[in-house]
C-alpha positions as CSV (number, residue, x, y, z in Angstrom):
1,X,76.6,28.9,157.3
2,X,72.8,28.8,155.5
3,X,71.8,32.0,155.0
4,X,68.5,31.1,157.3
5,X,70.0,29.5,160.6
6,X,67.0,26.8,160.9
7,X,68.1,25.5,158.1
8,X,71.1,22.9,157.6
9,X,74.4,24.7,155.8
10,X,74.3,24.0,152.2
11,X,70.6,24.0,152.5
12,X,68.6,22.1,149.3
13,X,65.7,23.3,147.4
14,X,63.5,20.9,148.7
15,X,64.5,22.0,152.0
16,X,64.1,25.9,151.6
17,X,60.3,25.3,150.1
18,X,59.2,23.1,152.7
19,X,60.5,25.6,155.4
20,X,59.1,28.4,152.9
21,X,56.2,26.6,150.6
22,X,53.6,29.4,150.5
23,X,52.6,29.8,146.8
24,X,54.9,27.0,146.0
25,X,52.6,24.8,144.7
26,X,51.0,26.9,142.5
27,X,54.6,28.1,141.2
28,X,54.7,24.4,140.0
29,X,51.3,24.4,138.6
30,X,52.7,27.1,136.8
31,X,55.8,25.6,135.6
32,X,53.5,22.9,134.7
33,X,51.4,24.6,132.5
34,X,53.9,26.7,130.7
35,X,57.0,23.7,130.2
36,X,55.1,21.1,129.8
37,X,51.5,21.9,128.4
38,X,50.7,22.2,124.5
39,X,52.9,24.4,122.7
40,X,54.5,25.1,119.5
41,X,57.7,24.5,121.1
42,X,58.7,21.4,121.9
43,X,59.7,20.6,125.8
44,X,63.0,20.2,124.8
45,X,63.4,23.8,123.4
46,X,61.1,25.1,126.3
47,X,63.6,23.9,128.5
48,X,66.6,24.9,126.6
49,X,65.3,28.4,127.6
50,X,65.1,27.8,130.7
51,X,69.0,26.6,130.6
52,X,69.5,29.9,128.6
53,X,68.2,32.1,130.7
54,X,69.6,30.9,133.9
55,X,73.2,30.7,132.4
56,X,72.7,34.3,131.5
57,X,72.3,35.0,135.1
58,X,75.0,32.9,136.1
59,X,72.2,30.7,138.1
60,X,74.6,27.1,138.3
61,X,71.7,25.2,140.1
62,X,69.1,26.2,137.6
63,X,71.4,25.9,134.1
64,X,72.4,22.6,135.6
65,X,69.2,21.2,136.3
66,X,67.6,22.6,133.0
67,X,70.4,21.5,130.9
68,X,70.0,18.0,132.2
69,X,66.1,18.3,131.4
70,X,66.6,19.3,128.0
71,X,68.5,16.8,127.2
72,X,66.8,14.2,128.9
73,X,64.3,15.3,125.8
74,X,66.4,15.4,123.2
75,X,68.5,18.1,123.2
76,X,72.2,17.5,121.9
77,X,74.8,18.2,125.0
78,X,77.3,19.6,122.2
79,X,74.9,22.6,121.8
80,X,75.4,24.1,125.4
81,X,79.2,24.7,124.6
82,X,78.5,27.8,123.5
83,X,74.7,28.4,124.0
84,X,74.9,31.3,126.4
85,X,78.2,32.8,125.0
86,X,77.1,32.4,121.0
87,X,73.9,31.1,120.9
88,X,74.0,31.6,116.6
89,X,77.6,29.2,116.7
90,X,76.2,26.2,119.2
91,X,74.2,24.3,116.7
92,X,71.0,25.4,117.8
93,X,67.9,25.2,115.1
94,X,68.0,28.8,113.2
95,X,64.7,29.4,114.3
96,X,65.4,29.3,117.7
97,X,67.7,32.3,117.9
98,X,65.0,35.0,117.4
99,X,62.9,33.4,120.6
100,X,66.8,33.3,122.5
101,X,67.3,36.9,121.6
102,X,64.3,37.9,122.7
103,X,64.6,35.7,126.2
104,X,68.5,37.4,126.3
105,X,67.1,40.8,126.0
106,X,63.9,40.3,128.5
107,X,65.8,39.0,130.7
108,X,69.2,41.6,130.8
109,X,67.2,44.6,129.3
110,X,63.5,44.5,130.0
111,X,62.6,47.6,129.1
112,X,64.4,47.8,125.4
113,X,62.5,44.9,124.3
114,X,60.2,46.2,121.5
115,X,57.7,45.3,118.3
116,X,60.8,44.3,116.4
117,X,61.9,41.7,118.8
118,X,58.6,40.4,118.3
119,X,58.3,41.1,114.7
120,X,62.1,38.7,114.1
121,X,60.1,35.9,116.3
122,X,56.9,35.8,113.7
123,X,59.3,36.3,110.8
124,X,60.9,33.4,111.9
125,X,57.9,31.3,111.4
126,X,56.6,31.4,115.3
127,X,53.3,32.2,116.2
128,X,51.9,34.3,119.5
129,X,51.6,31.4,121.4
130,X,55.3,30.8,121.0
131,X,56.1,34.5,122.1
132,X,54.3,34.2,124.6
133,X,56.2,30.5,125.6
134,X,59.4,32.0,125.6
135,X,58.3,35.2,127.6
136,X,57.0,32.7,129.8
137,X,59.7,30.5,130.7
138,X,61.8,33.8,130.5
139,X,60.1,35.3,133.7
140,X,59.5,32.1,135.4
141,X,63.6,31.2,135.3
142,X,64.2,35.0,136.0
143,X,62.1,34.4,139.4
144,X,63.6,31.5,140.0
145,X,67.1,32.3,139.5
146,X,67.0,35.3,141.7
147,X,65.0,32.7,144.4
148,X,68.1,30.6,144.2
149,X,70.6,32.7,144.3
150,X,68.9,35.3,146.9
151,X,68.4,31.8,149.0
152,X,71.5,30.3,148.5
153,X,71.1,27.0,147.4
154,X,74.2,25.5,145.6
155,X,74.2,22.8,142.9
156,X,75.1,19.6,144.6
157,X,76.3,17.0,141.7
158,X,74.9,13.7,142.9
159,X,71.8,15.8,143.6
160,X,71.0,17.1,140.0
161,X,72.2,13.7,138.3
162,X,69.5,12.4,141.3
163,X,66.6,15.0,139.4
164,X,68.0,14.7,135.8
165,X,67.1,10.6,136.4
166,X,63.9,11.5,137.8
167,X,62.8,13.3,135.5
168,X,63.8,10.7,132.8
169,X,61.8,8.1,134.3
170,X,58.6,10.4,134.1
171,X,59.5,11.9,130.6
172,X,55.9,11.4,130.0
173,X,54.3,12.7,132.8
174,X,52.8,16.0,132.4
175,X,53.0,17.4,135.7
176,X,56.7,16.5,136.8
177,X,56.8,20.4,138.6
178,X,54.0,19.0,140.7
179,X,55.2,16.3,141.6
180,X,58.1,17.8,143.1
181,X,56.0,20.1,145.0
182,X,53.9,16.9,145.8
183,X,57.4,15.4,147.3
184,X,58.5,18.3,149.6
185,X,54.9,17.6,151.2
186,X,55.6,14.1,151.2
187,X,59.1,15.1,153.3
188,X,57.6,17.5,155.7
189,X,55.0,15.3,156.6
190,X,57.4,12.3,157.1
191,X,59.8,14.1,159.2
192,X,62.5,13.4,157.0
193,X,63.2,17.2,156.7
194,X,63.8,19.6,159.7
195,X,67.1,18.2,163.0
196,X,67.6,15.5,161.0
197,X,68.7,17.1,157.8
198,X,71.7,18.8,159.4
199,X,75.0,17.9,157.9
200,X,73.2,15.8,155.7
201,X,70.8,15.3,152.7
202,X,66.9,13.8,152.6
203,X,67.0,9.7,151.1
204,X,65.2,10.3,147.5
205,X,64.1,7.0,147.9
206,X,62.0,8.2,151.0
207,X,60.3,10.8,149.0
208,X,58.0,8.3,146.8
209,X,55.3,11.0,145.0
């Protein structure tokens, strides 16, 4: 059974945030801002932290989803054989292991992270705006796993090949996070969500943004 009884079993994400959407939006602004906005990392390694990040906390729906992202924007599937077990052996760009030790750190042992952590990121060739990237999309996949997993939601296949494709047919748009937020709206206000969502699953062609 869902862990909150007015929702359906199995409950989706889109379904938990439009039962639940205070601050949502602005979560998604966030995401916004931080994955997609200028940066000296690309999207594709933003989101490869993300991936990291949630498979260090064991987050399925989360690695899943930003697995597919990153690779929707370039990122080789080969690399996530071993990019949460040996991130130094998957193939991965040497300069992106001090910013991956620093997010592994963060996010498994907060408090030990110190100026040399910082000090391997710069020697790397990073700058503070990088840093401050990865510590970022560290936090933000931190909250997020622990939203997931403390809510529930599973990783439905068809469901995450259903966002990967998504999110490939707006690899340009900016504001992709919004626009999901933008959708759950676009479901409450329908009535697609709420009696008729048990034992079932919203039509993503219903949910135009």
């Amino acid at each position: 059974m869902s862990r909150f009884p007015s929702l359906p079993d199995n409950p989706e994400m889109i379904e938990l945030f439009a039962a639940h959407s205070e601050g949502f939006a602005s979560l998604c602004d966030y995401h916004d801002a931080i994955l997609r906005g200028p940066s000296p990392l690309s999207i594709a390694e933003r989101e490869l932290i993300a991936a990291y990040v949630s498979g260090l906390n064991q987050c399925d729906f989360c690695y899943d989803s930003h697995r597919g992202f990153a690779e929707v924007h370039g990122t080789d599937p080969q690399l996530f054989e071993l990019l949460v077990s040996d991130p130094a052996a998957c193939g991965v760009d040497e300069r992106m292991l001090p910013l991956l030790a620093y997010a592994r750190k963060l996010t498994q042992a907060p408090s030990s992270v110190g100026d040399d952590d910082a000090a391997a990121v710069y020697a790397a060739g990073w700058n503070e705006k990088a840093l401050f990237h990865t510590i970022a999309v560290t936090g933000i996949f931190n909250l997020m796993n622990r939203l997931i997993e403390g809510t529930g939601i599973t990783a439905d296949p068809e469901r995450r090949n259903a966002s990967r494709d998504r999110m490939a047919n707006e690899i340009d748009n900016p504001r992709p996070y919004a626009g999901f937020a933008q959708m759950i709206v676009n479901a409450s206000e329908g009535g697609i969500l709420g009696d008729s969502m048990t034992g079932g699953g919203w039509d993503d062609g219903a949910l135009s943004i």
